[in-house]
NUVEXLO-784307 format. One record per residue (C-alpha): residue number from 1; residue in three letters; chain; x, y, z. Coordinates in Angstrom, 3 decimals, m for minus. Layout:
// residues N
nr,rest,kette,x,y,z
NUM,ALA,A,X,Y,Z
...
This chain:
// residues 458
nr,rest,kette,x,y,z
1,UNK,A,0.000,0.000,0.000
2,UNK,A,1.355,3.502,m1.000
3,UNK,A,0.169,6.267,1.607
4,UNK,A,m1.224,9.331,m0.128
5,UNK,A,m1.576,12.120,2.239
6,UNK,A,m2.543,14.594,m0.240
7,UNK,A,m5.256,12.589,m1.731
8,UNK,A,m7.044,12.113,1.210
9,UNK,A,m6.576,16.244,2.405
10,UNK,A,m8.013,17.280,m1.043
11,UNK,A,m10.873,15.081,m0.665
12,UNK,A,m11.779,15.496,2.675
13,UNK,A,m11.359,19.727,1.616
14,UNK,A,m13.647,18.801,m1.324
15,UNK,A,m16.234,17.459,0.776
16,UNK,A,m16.716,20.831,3.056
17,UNK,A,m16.949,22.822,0.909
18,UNK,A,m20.125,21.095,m0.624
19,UNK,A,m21.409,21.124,2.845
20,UNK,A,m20.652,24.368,3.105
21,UNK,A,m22.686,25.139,0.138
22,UNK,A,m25.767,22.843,1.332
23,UNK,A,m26.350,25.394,4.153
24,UNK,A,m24.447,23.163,7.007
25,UNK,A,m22.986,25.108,9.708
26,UNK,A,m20.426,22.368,11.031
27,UNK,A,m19.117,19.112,9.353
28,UNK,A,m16.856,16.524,10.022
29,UNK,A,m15.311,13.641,7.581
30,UNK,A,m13.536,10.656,8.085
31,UNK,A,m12.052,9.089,5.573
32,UNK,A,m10.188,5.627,5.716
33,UNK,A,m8.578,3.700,3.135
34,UNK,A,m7.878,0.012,4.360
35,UNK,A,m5.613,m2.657,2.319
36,UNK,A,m6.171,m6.350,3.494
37,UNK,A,m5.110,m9.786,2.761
38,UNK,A,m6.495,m13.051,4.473
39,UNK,A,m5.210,m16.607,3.804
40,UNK,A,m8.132,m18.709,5.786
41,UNK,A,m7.824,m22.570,6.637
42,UNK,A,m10.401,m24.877,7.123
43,UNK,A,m10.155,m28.915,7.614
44,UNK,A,m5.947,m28.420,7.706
45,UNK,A,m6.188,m27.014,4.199
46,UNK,A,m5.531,m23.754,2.489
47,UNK,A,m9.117,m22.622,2.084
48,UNK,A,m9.316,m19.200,1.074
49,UNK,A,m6.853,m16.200,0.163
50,UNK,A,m8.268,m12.972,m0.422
51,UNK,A,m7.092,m9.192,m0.570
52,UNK,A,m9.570,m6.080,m0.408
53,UNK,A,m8.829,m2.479,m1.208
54,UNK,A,m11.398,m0.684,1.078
55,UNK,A,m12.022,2.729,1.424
56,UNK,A,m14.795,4.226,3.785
57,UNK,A,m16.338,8.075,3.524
58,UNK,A,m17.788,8.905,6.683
59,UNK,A,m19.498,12.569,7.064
60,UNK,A,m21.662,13.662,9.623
61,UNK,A,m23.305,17.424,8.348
62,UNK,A,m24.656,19.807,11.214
63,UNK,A,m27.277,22.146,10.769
64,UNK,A,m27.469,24.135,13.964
65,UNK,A,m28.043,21.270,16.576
66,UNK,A,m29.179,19.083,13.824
67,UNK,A,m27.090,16.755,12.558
68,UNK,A,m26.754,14.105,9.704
69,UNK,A,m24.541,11.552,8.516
70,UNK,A,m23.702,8.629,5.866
71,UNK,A,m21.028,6.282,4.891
72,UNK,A,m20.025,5.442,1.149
73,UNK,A,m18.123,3.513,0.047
74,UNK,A,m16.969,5.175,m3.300
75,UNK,A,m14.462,8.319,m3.549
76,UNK,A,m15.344,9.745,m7.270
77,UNK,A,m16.498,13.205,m6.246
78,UNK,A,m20.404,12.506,m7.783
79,UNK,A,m21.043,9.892,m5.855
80,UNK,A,m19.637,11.780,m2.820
81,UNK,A,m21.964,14.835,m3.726
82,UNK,A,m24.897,13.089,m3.503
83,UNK,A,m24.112,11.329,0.053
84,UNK,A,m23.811,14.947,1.376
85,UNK,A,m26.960,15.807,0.009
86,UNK,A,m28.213,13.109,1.384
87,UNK,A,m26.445,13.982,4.708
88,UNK,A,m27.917,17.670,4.935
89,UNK,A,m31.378,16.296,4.241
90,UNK,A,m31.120,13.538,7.113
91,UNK,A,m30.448,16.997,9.306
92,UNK,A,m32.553,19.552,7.887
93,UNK,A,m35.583,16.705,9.070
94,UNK,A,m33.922,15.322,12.287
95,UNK,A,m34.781,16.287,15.962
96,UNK,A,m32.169,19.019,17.969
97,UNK,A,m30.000,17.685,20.252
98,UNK,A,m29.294,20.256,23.160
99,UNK,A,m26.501,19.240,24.525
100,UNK,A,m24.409,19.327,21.370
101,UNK,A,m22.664,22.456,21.435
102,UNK,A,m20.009,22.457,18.622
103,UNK,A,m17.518,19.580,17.081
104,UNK,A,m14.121,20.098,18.435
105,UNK,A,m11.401,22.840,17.015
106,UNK,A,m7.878,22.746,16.275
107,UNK,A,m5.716,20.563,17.731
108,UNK,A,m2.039,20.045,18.803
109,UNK,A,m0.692,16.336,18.514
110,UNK,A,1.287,14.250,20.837
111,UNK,A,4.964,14.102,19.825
112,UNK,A,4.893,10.839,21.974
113,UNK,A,4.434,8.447,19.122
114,UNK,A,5.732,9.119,15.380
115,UNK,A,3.521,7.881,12.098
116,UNK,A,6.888,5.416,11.477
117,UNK,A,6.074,3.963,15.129
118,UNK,A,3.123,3.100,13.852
119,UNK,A,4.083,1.254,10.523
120,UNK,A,5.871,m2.040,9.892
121,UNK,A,7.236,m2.215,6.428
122,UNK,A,7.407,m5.784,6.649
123,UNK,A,3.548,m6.102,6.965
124,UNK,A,3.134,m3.785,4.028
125,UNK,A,5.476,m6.239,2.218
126,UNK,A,4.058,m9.161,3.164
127,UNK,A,3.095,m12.156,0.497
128,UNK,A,0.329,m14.575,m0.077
129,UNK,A,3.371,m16.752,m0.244
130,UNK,A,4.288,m16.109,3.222
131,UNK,A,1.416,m16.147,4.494
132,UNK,A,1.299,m19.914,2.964
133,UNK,A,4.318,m20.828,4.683
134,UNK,A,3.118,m19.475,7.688
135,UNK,A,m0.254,m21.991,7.189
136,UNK,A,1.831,m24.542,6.375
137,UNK,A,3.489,m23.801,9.438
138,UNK,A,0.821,m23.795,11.702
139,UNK,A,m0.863,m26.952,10.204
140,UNK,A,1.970,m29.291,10.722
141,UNK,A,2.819,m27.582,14.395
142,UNK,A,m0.504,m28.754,15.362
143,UNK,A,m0.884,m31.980,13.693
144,UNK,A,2.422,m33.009,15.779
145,UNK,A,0.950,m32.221,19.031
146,UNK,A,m1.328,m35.196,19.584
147,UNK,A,m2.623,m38.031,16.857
148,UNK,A,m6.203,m36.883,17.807
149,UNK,A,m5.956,m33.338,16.099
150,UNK,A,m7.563,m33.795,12.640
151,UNK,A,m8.386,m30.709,11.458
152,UNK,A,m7.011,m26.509,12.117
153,UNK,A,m9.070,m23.795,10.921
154,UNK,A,m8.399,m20.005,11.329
155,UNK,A,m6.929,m17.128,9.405
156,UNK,A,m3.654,m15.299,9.007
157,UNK,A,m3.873,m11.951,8.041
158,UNK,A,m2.307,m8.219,7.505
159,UNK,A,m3.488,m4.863,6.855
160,UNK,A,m2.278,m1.681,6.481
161,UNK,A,m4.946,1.342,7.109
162,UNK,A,m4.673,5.057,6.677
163,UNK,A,m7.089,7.719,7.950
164,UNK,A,m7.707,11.180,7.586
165,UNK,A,m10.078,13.488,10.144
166,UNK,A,m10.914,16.940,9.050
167,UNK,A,m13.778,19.275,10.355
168,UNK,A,m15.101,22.811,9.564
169,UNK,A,m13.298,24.159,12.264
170,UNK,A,m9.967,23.161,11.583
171,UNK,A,m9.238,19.685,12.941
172,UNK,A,m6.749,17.889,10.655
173,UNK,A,m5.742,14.508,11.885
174,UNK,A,m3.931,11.829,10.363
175,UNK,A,m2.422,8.464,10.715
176,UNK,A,m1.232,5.452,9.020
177,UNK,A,m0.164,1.834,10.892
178,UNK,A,m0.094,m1.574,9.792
179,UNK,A,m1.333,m4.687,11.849
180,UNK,A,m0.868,m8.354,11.653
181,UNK,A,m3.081,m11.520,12.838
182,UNK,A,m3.229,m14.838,13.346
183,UNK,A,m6.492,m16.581,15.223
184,UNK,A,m6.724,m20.617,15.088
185,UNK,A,m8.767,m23.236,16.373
186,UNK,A,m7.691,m26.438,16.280
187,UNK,A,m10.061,m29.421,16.436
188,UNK,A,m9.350,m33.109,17.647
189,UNK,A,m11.470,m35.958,17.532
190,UNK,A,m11.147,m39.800,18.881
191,UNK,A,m13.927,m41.322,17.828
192,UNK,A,m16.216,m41.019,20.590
193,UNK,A,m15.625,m36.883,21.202
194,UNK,A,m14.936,m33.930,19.826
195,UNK,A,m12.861,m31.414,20.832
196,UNK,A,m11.568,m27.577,20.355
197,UNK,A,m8.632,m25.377,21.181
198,UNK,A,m7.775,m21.868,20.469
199,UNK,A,m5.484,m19.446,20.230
200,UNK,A,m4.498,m16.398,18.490
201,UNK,A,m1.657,m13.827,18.327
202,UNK,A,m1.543,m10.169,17.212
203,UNK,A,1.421,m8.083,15.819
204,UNK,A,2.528,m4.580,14.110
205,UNK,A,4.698,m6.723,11.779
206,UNK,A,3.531,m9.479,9.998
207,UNK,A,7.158,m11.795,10.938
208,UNK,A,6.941,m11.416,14.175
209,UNK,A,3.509,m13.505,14.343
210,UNK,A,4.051,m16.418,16.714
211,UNK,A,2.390,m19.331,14.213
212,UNK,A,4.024,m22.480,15.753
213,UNK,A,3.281,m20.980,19.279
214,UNK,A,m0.415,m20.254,18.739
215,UNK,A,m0.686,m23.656,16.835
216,UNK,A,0.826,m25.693,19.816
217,UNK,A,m0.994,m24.244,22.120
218,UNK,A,m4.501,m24.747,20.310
219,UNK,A,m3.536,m27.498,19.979
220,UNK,A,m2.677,m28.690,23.130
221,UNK,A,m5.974,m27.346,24.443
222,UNK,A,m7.882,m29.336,22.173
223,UNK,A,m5.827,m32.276,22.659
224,UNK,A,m6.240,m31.901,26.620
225,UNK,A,m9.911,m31.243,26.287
226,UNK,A,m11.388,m35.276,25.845
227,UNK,A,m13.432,m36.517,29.030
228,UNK,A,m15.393,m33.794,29.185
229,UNK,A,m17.461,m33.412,32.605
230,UNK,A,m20.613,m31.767,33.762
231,UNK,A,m19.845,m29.233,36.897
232,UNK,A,m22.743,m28.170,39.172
233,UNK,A,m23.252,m24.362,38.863
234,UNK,A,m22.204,m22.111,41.846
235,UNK,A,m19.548,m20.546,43.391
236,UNK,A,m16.112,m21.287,42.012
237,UNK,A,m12.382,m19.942,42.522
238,UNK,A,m11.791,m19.008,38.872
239,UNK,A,m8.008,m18.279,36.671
240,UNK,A,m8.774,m16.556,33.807
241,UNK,A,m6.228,m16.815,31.028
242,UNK,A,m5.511,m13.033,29.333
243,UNK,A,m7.979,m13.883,26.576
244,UNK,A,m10.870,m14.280,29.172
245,UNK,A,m9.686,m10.799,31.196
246,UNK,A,m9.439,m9.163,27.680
247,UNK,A,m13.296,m9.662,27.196
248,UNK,A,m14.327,m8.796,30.487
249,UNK,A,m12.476,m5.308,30.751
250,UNK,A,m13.865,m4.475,27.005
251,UNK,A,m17.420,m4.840,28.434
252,UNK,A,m16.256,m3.430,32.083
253,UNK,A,m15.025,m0.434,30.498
254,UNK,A,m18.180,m0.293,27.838
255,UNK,A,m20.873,m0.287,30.439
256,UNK,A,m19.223,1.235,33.507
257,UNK,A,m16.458,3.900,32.213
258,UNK,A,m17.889,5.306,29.093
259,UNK,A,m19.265,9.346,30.041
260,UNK,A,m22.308,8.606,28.025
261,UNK,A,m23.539,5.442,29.899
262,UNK,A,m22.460,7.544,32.736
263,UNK,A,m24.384,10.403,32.234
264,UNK,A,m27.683,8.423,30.729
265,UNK,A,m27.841,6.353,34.094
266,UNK,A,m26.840,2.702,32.857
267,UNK,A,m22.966,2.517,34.415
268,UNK,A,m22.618,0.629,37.339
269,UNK,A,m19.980,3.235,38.313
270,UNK,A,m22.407,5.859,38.573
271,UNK,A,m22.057,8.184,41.805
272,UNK,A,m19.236,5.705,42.709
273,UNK,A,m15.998,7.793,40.938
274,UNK,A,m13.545,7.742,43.846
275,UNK,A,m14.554,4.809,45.588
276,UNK,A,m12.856,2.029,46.558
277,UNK,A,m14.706,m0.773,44.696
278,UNK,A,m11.961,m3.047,43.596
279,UNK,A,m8.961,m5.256,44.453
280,UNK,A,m6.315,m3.069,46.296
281,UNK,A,m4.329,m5.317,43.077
282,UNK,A,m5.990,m4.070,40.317
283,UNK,A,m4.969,m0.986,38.460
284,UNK,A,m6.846,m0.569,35.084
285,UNK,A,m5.851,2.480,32.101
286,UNK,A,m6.143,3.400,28.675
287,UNK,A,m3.168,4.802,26.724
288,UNK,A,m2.810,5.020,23.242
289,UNK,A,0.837,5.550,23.584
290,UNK,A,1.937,2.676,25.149
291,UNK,A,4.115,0.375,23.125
292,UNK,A,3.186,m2.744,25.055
293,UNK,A,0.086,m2.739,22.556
294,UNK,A,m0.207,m3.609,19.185
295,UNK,A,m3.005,m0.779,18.017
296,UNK,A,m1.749,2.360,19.055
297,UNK,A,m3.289,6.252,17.791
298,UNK,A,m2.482,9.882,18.189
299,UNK,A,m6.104,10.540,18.051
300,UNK,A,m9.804,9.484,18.390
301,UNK,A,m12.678,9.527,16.154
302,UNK,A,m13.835,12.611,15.631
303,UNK,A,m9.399,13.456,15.282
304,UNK,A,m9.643,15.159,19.034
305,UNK,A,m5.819,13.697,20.898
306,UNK,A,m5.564,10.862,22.366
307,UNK,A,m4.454,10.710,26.412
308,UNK,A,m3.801,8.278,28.976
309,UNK,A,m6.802,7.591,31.000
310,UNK,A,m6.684,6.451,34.579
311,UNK,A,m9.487,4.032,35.092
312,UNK,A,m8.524,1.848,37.937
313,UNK,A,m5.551,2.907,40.674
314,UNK,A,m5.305,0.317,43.099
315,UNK,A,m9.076,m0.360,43.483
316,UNK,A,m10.056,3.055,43.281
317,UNK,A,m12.306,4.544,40.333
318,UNK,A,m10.717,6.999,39.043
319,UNK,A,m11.810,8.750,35.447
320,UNK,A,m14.520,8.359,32.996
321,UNK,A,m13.651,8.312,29.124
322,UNK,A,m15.116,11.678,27.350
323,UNK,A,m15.605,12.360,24.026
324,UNK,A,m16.436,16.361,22.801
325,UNK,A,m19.965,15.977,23.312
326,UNK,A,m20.159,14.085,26.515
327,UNK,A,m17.392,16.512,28.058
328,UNK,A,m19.570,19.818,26.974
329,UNK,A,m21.824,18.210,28.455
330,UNK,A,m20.898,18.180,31.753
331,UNK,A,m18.563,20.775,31.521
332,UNK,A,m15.208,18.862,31.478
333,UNK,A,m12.337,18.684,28.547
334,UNK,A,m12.879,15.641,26.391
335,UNK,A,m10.293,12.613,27.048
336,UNK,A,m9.863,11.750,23.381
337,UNK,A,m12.084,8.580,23.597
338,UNK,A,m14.597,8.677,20.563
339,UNK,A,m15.494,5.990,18.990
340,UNK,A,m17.747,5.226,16.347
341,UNK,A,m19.277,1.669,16.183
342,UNK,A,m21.974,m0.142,15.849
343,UNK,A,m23.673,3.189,13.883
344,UNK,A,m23.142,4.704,17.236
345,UNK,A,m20.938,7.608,18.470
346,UNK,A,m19.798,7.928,22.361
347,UNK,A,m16.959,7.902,24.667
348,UNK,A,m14.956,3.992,25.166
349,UNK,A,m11.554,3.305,26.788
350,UNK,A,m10.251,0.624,24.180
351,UNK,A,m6.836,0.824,23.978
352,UNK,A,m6.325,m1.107,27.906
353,UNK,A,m3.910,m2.128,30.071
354,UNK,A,m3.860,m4.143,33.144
355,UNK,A,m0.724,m3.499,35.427
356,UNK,A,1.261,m6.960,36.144
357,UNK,A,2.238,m9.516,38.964
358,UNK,A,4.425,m12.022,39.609
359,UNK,A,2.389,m14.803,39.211
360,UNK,A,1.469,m17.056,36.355
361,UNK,A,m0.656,m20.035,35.258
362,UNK,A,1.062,m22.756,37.187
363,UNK,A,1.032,m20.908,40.406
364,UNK,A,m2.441,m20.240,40.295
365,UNK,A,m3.403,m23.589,39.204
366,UNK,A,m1.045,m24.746,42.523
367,UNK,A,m2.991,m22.523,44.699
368,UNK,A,m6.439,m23.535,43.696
369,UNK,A,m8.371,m25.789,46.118
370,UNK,A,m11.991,m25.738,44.125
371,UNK,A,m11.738,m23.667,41.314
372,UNK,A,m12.332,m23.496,36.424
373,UNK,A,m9.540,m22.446,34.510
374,UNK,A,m11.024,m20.713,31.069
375,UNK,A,m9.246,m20.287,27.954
376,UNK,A,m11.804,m17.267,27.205
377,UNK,A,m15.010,m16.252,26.745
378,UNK,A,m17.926,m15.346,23.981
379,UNK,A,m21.473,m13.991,23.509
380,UNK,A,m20.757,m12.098,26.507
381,UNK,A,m23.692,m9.331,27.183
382,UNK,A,m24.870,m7.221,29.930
383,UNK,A,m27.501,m8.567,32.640
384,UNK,A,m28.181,m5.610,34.245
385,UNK,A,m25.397,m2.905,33.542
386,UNK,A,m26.604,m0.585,36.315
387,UNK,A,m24.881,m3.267,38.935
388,UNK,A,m22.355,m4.605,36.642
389,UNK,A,m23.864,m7.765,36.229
390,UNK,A,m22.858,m9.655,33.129
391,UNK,A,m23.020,m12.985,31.490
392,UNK,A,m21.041,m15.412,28.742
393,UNK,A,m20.388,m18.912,28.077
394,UNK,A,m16.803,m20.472,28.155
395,UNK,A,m15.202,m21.503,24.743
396,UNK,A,m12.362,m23.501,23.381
397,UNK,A,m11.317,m24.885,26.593
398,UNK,A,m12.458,m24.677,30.740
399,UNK,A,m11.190,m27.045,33.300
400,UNK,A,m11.893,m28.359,36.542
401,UNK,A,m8.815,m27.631,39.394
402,UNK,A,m9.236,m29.420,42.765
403,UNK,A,m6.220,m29.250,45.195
404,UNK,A,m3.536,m27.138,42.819
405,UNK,A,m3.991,m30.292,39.974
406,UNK,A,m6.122,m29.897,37.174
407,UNK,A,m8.746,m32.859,37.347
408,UNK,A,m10.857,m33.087,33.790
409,UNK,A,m11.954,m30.898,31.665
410,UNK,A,m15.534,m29.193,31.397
411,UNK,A,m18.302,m28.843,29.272
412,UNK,A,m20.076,m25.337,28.080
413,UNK,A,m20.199,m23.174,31.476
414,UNK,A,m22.199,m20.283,31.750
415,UNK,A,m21.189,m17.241,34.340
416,UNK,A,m23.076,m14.445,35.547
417,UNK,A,m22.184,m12.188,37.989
418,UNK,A,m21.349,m8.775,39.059
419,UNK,A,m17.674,m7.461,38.140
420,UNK,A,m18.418,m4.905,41.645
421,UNK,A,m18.476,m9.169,43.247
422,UNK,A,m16.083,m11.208,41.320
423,UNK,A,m13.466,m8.119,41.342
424,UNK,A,m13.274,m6.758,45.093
425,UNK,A,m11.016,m9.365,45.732
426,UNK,A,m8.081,m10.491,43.453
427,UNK,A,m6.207,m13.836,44.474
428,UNK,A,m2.954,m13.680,41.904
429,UNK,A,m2.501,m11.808,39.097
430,UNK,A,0.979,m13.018,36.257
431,UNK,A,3.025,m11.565,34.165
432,UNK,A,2.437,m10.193,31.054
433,UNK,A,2.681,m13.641,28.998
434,UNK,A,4.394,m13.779,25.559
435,UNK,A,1.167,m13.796,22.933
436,UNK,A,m0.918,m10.901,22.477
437,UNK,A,m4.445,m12.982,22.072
438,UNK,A,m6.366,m9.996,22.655
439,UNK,A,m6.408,m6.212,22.081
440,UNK,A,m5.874,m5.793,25.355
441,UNK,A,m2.170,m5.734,27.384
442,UNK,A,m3.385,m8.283,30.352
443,UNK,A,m1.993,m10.528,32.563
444,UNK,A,m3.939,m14.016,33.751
445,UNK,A,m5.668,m13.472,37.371
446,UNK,A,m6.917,m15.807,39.455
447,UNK,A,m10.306,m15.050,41.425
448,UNK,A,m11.924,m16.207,44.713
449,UNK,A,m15.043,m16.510,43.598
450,UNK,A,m17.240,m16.387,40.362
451,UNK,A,m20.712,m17.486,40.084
452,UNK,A,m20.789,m20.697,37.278
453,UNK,A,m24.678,m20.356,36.542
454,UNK,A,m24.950,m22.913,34.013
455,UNK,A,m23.145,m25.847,32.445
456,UNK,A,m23.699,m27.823,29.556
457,UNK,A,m25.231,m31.369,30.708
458,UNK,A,m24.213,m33.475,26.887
């Protein structure tokens, strides 16, 4: 992919003026061009190998407190033309909101990180050809594990993204990066059962993926996972590996940190923001800048500066994540948190960190008398947000640890329970361990207690 600055600047310029013309008082564009390239495998096979040249045109048009907005996926400037019109006349018939006040101004960038930081040339030179070696690689790593393993599925892939923010009032942000990915689940089968085991590893640059580590270990999982048992919901001492802590801090932060859930009474944090409500162990914060993580930015969505964002310090809350809107509202300075998902805009903390122990899986495993350890978790929703409450089933791998050994594995286990519970007290928490299975930096932790309140009977 070949970066073009310009391009993007006199398209983004193009775009408002035409809202200019259609009468809009304030406008803001996005616009991000995205090259990616997939090589999928299904049944140990090459299955699939794509690339996609994407680009995404994202305006939102203001008229007075009225506001509009459309995606396209085109950039000749007709086609762009008509999704403003069609952008002013979403406003022009669209209810006020009072508590927008204006998009945000000009901006000064940190120095902190550099667009090269951000950029791996070997990702942008990465090959279908490598990216078969690397499936090659990971097939035959997991096929040597254990006779059992019959088939490995998952995707390695790379992209390299570039983005450009400009508004009416003289933001101008932009950023390129590159990232790399490789997410497997390996299956094994002996007849009588079938089982799974996953793992996955994220990188800036495409050779530094850890293929025969991530194919080992899913492999080993899946290979570990025959006799499955049913457990009898309740109360549990719990390890959670990073992939499992990863998914419970993105909904933690979603439901209890964000200003807008804040504000709109559904975070469990609300009229709680300098309590003590957690582990004296756990320290929770966004920051963009960090090089522990693999997506880094210099700026949010609507191109307002990223900073760090103390969440958690020691069990205390802390800060909320604000975006312009959310800040104005309550009369703060915005955190440089935007995001917009989901055909939603509002404040989220996504860039996390958890701060490390000196602990890791064996110890925890040792000092567990009655306890699951869970490879991760999915369709994991809120129960009731206003009390943290929150639910998901365990995937790819949960065991059964009596007296520091692990005993069998488990079937399908269901939690729910309140993170203001399960987190007040912290047993262990490890070291940062050497894949990066989720977006998040976190370490495992091991829990006291955590309420199982289902499991899978056959």
């Amino acid at each position: 992919m070949e970066f073009n600055k310009e391009f993007l600047l006199e398209k983004c310029q193009f775009i408002l003026k035409e809202a200019e013309k259609l009468g809009a008082t304030q406008t803001e564009v996005t616009i991000s061009l995205r090259n990616s390239a997939l090589t999928r495998l299904a049944n140990s096979i090459i299955d699939q190998n794509v690339a996609e040249h994407h680009a995404n045109v994202q305006t939102i048009v203001y008229i007075g407190k009225k506001k509009g907005s459309i995606n396209v996926e085109v950039l000749d400037n007709d086609s762009i033309k008509q999704a403003i019109e069609h952008a002013a006349k979403i406003a022009k018939i669209s209810p006020e909101n009072k508590d927008f006040k204006s998009l945000p101004g000009p901006q000064k960038y940190s120095t902190e990180l550099s667009l090269d930081d951000l950029v791996s040339k070997n990702t942008l030179n990465a090959t279908p050809e490598q990216r078969a070696e690397f499936a090659t690689l990971a097939i035959d790593s997991a096929h040597a594990i254990d006779k059992r393993v019959n088939a490995v599925a998952g995707a390695i892939s790379h992209i390299a993204f570039e983005n450009l923010i400009m508004n009416s009032l003289g933001v101008e942000a932009y950023e390129k990066g590159t990232l790399s990915n490789v997410n497997l689940t390996v299956l094994a089968e002996d007849g009588k059962e079938q089982t799974a085991g996953w793992s996955a590893d994220n990188r800036k640059d495409f050779t530094e993926l850890h293929i025969q580590e991530v194919a080992e270990k899913a492999a080993r999982k899946a290979a570990d996972g025959f006799g499955m048992k049913y457990i009898e919901p309740g109360e549990y001492e719990v390890i959670l590996e990073p992939a499992a802590v990863g998914g419970l801090m993105f909904f933690m932060s979603y439901f209890g940190f964000s200003a807008m859930m804040y504000q709109d009474y559904i975070s469990f944090l609300r009229d709680k923001i300098g309590d003590k409500l957690f582990s004296e162990k756990l320290s929770l914060w966004d920051d963009a800048f960090d090089k522990r993580l693999v997506y880094q930015s210099l700026f949010d969505d609507e191109g307002f500066p990223k900073s760090k964002l103390e969440m958690i310090t020691k069990g205390v809350v802390k800060n909320l994540a604000y975006d312009t809107l959310t800040a104005d509202k309550d009369g703060v300075k915005s955190t440089g948190h935007n995001a917009k998902f989901r055909g939603r805009s509002m404040p989220f903390p996504g860039q996390l960190l958890i701060g490390d122990g000196n602990s890791n899986l064996e110890e925890m495993i040792a000092e567990t008398k009655n306890g699951i350890l869970v490879t991760h978790f999915h369709y994991q929703n809120a129960v009731n947000p206003t009390k943290g409450i929150f639910t998901g089933l365990t995937r790819d791998g949960a065991w059964y640890v009596k007296n520091g050994e692990i005993q069998y594995p488990l079937r399908t286990l269901r939690y729910t329970d309140s993170v203001l519970k399960f987190l007040a007290n912290i047993d262990l928490i490890g070291k940062y361990m050497d894949l990066n299975d989720t977006q998040a930096k976190v370490p495992p932790m091991k829990l006291p207690a955590f309420t199982i309140s289902g499991s899978q009977k056959e």
